[in-house]
N, C-alpha and C positions, 0 to 999 in steps of 0.2 A: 673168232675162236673164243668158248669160254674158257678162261686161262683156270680158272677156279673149279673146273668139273675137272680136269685132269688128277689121274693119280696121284700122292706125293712126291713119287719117288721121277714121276715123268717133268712134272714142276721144278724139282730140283734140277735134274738136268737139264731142262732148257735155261734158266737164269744161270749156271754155271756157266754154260756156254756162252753166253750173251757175255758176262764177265769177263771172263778166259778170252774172248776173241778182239772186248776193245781195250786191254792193257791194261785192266784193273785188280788183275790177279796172276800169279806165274805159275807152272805146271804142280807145285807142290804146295803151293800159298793159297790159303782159305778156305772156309767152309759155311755150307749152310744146313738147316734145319727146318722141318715143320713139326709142330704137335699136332696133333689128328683127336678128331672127337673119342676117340679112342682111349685118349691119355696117350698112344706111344709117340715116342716121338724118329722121324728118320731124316739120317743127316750122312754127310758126305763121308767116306772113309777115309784112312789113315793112308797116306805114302800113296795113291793112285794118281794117272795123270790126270789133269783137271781141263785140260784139253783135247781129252777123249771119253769123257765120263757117258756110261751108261748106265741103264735104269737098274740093271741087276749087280750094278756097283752098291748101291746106294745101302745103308745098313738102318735095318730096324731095332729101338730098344725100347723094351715093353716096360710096362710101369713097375713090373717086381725087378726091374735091372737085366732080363737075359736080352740075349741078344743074335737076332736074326740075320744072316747072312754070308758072303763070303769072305770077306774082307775085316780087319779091327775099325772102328768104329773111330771117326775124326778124336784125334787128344787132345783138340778144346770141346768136347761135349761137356766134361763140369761145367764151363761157364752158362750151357744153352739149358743143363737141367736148371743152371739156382736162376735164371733171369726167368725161364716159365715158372718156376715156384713164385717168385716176388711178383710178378705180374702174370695173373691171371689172363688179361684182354692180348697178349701176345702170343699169336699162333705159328711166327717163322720168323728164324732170325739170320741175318747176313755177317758173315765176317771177312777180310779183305784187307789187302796190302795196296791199294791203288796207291801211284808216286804222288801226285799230288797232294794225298790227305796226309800218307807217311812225311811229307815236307814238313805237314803243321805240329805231324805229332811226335818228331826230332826235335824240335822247339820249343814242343808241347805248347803250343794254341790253338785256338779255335777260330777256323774259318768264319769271314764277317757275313753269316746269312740276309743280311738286312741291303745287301747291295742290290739284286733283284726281288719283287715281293715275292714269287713262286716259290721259292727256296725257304723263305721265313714258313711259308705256310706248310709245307709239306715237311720240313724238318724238325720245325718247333725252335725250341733250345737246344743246345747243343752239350750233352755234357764230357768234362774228361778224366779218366781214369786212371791214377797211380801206374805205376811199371809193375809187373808182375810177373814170375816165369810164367813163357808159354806153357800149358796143359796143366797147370797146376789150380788148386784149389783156393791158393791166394789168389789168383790172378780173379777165380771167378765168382768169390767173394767182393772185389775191387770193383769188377764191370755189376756184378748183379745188386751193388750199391748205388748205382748211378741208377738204371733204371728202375730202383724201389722209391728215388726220389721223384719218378715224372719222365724223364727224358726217356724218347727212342731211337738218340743217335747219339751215339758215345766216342769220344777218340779216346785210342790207349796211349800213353804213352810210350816210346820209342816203340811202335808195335805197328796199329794201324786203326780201323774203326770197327763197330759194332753197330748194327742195326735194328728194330725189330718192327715187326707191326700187326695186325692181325689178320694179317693175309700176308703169301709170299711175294705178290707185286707191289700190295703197298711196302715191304722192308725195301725190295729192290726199288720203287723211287726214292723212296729217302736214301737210300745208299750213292743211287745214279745223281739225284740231285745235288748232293752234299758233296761229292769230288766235282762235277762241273761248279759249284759255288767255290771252289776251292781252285781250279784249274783259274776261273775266272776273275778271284781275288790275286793269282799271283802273277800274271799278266798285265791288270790293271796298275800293280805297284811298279811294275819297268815302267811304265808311263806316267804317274803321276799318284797323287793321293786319292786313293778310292772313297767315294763320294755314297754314305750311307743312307736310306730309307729312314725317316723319320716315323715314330708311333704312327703319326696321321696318316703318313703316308701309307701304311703297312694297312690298317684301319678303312682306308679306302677301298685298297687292294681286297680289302675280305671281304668288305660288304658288297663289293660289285655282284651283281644276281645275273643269273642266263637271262639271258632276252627271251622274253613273249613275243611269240610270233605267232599270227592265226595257223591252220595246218588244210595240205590238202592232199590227196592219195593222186599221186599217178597216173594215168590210162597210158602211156605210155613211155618207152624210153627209145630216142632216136641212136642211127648209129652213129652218131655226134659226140650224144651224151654217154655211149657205153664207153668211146672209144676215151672218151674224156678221162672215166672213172678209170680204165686201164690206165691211161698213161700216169694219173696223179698218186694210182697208189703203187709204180715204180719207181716215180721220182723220190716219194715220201719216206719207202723203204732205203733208196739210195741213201737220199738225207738224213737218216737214222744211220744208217751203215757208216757213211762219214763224220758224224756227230755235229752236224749241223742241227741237229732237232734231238731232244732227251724223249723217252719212250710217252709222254703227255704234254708235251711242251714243244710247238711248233703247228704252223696253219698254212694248208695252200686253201687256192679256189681257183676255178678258171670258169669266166664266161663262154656261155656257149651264146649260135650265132641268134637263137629266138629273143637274144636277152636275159634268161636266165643264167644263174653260176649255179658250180656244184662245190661243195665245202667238205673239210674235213671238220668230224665229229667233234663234240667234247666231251675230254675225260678218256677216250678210248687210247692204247697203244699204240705207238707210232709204227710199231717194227711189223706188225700182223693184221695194220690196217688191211680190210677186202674192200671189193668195190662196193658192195652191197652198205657199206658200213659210213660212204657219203652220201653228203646231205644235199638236194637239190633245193635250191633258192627262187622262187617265181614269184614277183610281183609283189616280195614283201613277204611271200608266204612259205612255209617251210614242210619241205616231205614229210608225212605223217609219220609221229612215232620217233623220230631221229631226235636230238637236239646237236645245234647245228656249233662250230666253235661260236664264245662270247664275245667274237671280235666283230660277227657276222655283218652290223651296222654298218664297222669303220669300211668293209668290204664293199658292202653294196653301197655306200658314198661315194667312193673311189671310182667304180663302175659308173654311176651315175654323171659322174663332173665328168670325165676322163673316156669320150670313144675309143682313144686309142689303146688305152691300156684292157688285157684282156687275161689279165692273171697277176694275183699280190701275195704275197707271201711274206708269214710275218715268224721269226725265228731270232734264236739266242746263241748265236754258235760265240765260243767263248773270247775268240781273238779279238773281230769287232768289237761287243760287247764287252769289251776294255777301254774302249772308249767311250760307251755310254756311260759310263760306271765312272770316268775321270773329265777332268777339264780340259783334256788335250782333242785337240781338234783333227778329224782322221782325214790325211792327203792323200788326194787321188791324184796327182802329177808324179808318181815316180818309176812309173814304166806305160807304154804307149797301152796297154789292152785296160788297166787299172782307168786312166782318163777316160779310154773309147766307152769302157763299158758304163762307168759308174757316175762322171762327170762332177757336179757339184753333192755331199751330203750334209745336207742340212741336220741339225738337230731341236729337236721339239720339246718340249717339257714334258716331265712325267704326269700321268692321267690322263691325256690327252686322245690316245687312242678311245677310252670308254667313256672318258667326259664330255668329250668335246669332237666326234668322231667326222661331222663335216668339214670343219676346223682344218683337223690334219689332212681331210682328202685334199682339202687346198693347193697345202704344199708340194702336191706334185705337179710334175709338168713333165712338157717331151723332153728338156734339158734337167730336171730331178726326177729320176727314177729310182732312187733309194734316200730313205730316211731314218735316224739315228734316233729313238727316244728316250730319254736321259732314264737311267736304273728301270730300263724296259724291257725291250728289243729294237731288230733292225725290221725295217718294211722295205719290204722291194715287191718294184713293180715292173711287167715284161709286156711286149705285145704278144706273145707266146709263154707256154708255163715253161718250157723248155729256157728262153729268153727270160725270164724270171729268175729259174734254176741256175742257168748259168750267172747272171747278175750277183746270187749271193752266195755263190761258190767264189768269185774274182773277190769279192769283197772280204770277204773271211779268209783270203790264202794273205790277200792283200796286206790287212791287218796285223795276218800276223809273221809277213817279211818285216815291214816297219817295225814291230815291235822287237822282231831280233836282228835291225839292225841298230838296234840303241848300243847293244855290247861291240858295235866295232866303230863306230862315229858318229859324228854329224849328217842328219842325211841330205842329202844333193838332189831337188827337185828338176821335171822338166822343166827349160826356162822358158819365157811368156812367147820366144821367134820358134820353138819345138811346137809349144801346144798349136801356135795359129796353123803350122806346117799338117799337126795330124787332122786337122777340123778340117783343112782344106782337102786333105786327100780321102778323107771317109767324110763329108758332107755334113758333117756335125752341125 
């Protein structure tokens, strides 16, 4: 789907919903906007449910100030008119009460972007904005200050954030990505002291380039491979639906039986992945015209060391990924499916996956099938993509029972005559 040929007004509502359905906004809470080459701009209306929003909701205001439609017009539009006047390069902007971000900006702080590199790069700086009355014209003097200095993600104080970007998918990753950096920072602090990205480290992370890969067109596709592309782009959307994967952030693959895999893209949406839209991997060589995700190497190493393994998946879901981000070390002994499933997780150094990608296929085995890479992600590996799936679903619930059992004790692992009992009755 081109997200970008669609109307405005159809653009709006779909990222509303997406908003609205995963708890980042409540039925009367927030609004968005686009400017149109046009100059008008249209944005969400005033008092409408936000969890039923349709296209003929949606309000046009043209550049002389009148105004098209059924409905009054969102009353924070002052802030969307003065941030388009200060910046020119910004065509749609987000605004939004997610709990998370609202945590920082009761506080009034700024979530630490520098814990994963994707977040640095997609957010930038972060700036924040004096308190302001909702709909008023101080308020939108305060935020259209912040973005005339550079920033295109703002927290308001006691309010919530602002985003923009020059399209309306990239404001909604900077928005999507800066509450998971955000959900992710305050998860990590129950655990321990969150463990920051260094310049170099960040510097790395940018300069890493797609992989060159020779290309070759298809003669055909088996029903192996179709069925393959079906199941990974249900899993994928699941994964997305559960927020195990942000809408550009997140990789499966699965081997098919010739020996090649099929991959998901990079850069493209998580949530409207088609099948048409994976990448087949043969002999090194990659389906013409696609490019394949950047991880594609550490993939086909794994594939390579590892017969048995027949699908890797590599993801940030936020609970884990509190452990990668601190120095506390994530226990699999504390319910029998957590051991069966997950067994020993090692943890790696960051860079590793793109520096050093034979390196890390190393580290697996039929006894490590998931591994932790410190301010990364998690990699899990399945002999099915299903067995994969399921791996870092257990891991991420897992995560994050442990993490909230810090508010009621000490936690109580299985003891060493439990573990040998389960090994012995599932063949571990």
């Amino acid at each position: 789907m081109k997200f970008e040929l669609l109307h405005p007004a159809d653009q709006i509502v779909m990222i509303m919903e997406r908003i609205y359905r995963y708890g980042m906004t409540t039925t009367s809470g927030g609004n968005i906007s686009i400017l149109d080459d046009n100059g008008d701009i249209w944005i969400t209306p005033s008092g409408i449910d936000k969890g039923s929003l349709r296209r003929n909701d949606i309000i046009r205001v043209k550049p002389d100030g009148s105004i098209e439609g059924i409905h009054k017009p969102s009353v924070e539009l002052p802030f969307h008119e003065m941030i388009y006047q200060k910046r020119p390069d910004i065509k749609a902007i987000i605004h939004a009460h997610p709990p998370a971000l609202v945590a920082f900006s009761i506080v009034r702080q700024i979530p630490n972007t520098r814990l994963i590199p994707n977040v640095h790069l997609i957010c930038g700086q972060v700036g924040i904005a004096e308190y302001g009355l909702p709909g008023s014209r101080d308020l939108g003097k305060k935020i259209a200050a912040q973005f005339e200095k550079g920033f295109k993600t703002v927290i308001l104080e006691n309010h919530g954030v602002v985003t923009g970007g020059k399209n309306l998918f990239e404001a909604f990753m900077a928005f999507e990505t800066l509450d998971f950096c955000a959900k992710l920072e305050l998860k990590a602090r129950r655990l321990g002291n969150p463990r920051s990205l260094t310049d170099r480290h960040i510097e790395i992370s940018k300069n890493k380039q797609d992989v060159t890969l020779n290309e070759f067109i298809p003669k055909r596709f088996s029903s192996e491979e179709r069925e393959a592309r079906r199941n990974m782009c249900q899993l994928i959307h699941r994964a997305y639906d559960q927020q195990l994967f942000t809408s550009t952030q997140g990789t499966f693959s699965q081997r098919l039986s010739d020996g090649s895999f099929i991959i998901t893209p990079y850069g493209l949406d998580r949530k409207y992945l088609q099948e048409e839209d994976l990448v087949r991997i043969e002999n090194g060589w990659k389906e013409a015209g696609k490019n394949p995700s950047r991880s594609v190497l550490l993939h086909k190493a794994i594939y390579d060391k590892h017969p048995h393994i027949n699908s890797v998946l590599i993801a940030h879901p936020p609970n884990i990924m509190a452990f990668a981000v601190t120095d506390e070390n994530f226990e699999t002994k504390t319910i029998p499916e957590s051991y069966i499933m997950l067994r020993n997780i090692p943890k790696l150094p960051f860079g590793c996956t793109f520096m050093q990608p034979e390196m890390t296929a190393d580290a697996f085995s039929k006894e490590t099938s998931v591994v932790l890479v410190e301010n990364d992600c998690v990699i899990v590996t399945g002999s099915s993509l299903l067995n994969a799936f399921d791996r870092l679903e257990v891991a991420e619930y897992s995560a994050k029972a442990i993490i909230a059992a810090k508010d009621l004790g000490e936690l109580v692992t299985i003891n060493d005559e439990q573990v040998a009992e389960i090994e012995k009755a599932f063949k571990l």
